[in-house]
C-alpha positions in Angstrom: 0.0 0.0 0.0 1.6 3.5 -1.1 2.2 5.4 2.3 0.0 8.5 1.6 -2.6 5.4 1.7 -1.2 4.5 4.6 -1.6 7.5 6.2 -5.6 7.9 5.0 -6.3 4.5 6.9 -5.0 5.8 10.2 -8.0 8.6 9.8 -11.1 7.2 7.4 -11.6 3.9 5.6 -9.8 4.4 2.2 -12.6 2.6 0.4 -14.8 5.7 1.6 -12.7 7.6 -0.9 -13.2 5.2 -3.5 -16.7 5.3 -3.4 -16.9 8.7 -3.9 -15.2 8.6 -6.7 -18.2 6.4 -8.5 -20.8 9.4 -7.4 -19.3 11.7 -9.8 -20.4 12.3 -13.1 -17.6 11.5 -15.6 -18.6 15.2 -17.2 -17.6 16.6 -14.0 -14.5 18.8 -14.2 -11.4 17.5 -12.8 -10.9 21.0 -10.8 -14.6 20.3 -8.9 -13.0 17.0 -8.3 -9.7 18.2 -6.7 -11.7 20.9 -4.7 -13.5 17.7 -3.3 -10.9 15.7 -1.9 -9.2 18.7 -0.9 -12.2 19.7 1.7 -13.1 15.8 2.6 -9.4 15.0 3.8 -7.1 18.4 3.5 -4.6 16.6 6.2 -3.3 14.5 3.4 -0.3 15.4 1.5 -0.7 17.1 -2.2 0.6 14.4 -4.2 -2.0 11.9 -3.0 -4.6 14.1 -4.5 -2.4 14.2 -8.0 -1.9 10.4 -8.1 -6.0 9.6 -7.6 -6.5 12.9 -10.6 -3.9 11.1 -12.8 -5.7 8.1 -12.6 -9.0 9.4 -12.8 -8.1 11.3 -15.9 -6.7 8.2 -17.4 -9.4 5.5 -16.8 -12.3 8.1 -17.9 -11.7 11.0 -19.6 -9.4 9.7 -22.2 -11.5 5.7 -21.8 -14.3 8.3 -23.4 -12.4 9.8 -25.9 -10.8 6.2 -27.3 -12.0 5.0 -30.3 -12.7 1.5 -29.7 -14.0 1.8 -26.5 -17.2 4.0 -28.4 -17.3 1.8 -31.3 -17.5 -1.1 -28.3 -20.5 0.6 -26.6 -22.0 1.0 -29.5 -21.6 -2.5 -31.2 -22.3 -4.3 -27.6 -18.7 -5.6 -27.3 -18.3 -6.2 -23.3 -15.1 -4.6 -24.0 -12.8 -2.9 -26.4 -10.6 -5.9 -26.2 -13.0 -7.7 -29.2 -11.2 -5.7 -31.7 -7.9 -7.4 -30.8 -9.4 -10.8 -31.0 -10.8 -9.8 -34.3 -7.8 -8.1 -35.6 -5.5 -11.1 -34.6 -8.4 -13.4 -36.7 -8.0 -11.6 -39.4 -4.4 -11.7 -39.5 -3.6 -15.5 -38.7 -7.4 -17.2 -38.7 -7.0 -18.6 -35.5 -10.3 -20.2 -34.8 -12.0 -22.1 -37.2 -16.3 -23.1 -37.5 -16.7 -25.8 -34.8 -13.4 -25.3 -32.5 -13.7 -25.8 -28.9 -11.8 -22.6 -27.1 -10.2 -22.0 -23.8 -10.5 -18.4 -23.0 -8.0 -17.7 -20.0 -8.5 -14.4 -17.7 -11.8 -14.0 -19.9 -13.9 -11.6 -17.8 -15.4 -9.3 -18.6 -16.1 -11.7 -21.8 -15.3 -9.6 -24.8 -13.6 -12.3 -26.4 -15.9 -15.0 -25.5 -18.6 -12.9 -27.7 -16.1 -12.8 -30.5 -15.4 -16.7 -30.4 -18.8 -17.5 -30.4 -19.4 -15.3 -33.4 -16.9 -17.5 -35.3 -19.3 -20.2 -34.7 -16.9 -21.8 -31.8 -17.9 -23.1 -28.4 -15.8 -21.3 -25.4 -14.6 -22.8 -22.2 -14.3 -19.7 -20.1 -11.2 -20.0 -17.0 -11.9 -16.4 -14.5 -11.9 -15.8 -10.9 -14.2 -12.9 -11.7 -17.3 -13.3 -12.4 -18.7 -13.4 -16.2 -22.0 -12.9 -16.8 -24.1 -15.6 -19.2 -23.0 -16.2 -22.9 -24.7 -18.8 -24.3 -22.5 -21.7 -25.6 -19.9 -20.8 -22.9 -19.3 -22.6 -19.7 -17.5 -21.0 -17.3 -15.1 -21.9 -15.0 -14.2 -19.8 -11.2 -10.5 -20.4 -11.1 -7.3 -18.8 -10.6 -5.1 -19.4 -14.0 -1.9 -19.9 -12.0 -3.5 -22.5 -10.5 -2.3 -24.3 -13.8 -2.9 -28.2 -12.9 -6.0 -27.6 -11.8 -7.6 -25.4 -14.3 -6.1 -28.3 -16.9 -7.7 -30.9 -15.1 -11.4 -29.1 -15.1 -11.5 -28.1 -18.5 -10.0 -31.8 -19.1 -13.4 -33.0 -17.5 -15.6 -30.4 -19.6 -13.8 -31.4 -23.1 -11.8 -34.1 -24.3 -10.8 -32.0 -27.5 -9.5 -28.8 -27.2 -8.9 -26.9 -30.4 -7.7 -23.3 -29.4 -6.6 -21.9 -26.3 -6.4 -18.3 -26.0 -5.7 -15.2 -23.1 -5.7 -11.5 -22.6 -5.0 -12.3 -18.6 -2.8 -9.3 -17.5 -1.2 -8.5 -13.9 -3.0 -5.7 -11.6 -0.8 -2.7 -12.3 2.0 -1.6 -9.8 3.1 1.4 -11.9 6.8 -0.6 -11.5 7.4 -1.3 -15.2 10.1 -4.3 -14.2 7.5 -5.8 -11.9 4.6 -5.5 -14.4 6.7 -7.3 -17.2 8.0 -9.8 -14.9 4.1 -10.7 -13.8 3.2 -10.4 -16.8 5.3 -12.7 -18.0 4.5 -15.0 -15.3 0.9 -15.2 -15.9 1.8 -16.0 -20.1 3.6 -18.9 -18.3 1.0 -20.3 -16.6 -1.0 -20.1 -19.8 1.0 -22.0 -22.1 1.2 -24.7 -19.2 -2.6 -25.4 -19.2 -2.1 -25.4 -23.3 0.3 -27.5 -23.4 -2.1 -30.0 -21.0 -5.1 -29.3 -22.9 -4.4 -28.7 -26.7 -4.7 -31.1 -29.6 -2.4 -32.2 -31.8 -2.2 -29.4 -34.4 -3.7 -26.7 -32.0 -3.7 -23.1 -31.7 -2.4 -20.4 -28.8 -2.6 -17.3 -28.4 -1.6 -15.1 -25.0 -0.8 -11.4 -24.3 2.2 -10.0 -22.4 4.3 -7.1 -22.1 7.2 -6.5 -24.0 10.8 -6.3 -21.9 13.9 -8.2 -21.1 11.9 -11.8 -20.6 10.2 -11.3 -23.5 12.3 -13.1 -25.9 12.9 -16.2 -23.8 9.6 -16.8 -23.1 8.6 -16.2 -27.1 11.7 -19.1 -27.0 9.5 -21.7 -24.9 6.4 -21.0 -26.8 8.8 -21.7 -30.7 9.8 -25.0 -29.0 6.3 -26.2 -29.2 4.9 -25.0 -31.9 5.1 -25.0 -35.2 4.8 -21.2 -36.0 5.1 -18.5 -33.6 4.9 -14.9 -34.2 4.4 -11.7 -32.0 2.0 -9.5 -33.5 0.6 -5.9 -32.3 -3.1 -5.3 -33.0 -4.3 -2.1 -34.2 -6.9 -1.8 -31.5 -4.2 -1.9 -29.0 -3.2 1.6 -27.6 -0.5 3.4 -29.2 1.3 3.8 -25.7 0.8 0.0 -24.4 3.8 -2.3 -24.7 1.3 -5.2 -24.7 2.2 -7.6 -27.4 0.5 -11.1 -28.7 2.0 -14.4 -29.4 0.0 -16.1 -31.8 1.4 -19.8 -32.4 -0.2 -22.1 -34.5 0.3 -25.9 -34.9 0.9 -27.5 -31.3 3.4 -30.0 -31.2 2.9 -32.3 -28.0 6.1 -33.2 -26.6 6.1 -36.6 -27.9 6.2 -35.6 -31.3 9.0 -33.3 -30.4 
């Protein structure tokens, strides 16, 4: 916890300030805003008020003015994140008519509506909750937990055709950290592929780009028979988010 939080929990409940947050209008002006906080908890030190503006201003003044978060509202994507799912489609056909796909980290389930627009039936692997798609089942797990995620969707499906995530850490604002989780949770995905795919099958994850990126693009060429890292155009200009799209799963015995 950052200290100046630190500091607010020895006086209020920091969830207090939080929840005012969601009571104002995203037309409000950020100045109303500051003037807020400044007479709610003026003990607190200056920069905490600039850290919660920054990420105010960030997650819904420029959310509003982004392009494929609109065109998501208006087409009734659950998120922007469908485009990227579609754009990577379109670039390496990924999912065929009749595939059975894992979707990893799926919540909120914009990809899920994508998949089962190409005609495929989802598996769907979240702790969070996802609300009803028909022709997905869902499972509540944690994908770290790689064995026995495997072993449910194992029980659901003896076939597994695609496997596919846009799972990404909780933000520390430490880039090193961020990479290095994300990196960690692309691990645990290609685990639970390698357990469930078919001969032949295909993969997909997201991570950050960084120092572990290369070896871990390594472990996903060793088993696979194409690999490639590809950058949607839906994906924000400033992200260093990057996708691995591998095609043609090799199991190890064939290796």
């Amino acid at each position: 916890m950052p200290a100046n939080r630190q500091a607010l929990s020895k006086y209020v409940d920091s969830s207090w300030f939080e929840n005012r947050l969601h009571l104002i209008n995203q037309n409000t002006g950020v100045v109303l805003l500051a003037e807020y906080y400044i007479k709610a908890a003026g003990f607190l030190h200056k920069a905490f008020f600039a850290w919660r503006l920054n990420l105010w201003v960030e997650t819904n003044v420029k959310q509003r003015r982004d392009y494929y978060y609109r065109r998501a509202k208006s087409e009734g994507y659950r998120s922007r994140a469908s485009y990227k799912l579609l754009q990577i489609q379109t670039s390496s056909h990924i999912i065929r008519r009749g595939d059975i796909v894992v979707d990893l980290g799926a919540a909120p389930g914009g990809w899920l509506q994508v998949i089962r627009e190409l005609n495929a039936t989802a598996i769907a692997v979240d702790l969070r909750q996802i609300a009803h798609l028909d022709g997905v089942t869902i499972i509540r797990a944690d994908i770290t937990d790689t064995k026995s995620v495997s072993a449910q969707i194992q029980r659901i499906s003896d076939r597994v055709d695609v496997v596919v995530s846009d799972a990404a850490p909780k933000l520390s604002g430490v880039w090193s950290l961020d990479h290095a989780r994300s990196i960690s949770i692309g691990s645990s995905a290609l685990k639970i592929a390698k357990c469930v795919l078919k001969a032949g099958g295909n993969f997909v994850v997201k991570v950050f780009q960084g120092d572990l990126f290369d070896t871990f693009k390594q472990m996903v060429d060793a088993d696979f028979g194409h690999v490639k890292a590809y950058s949607p155009p839906a994906s924000r200009k400033q992200s260093a988010e990057v996708y691995i799209v591998a095609k043609r799963y090799i199991p190890a015995q064939e290796n």
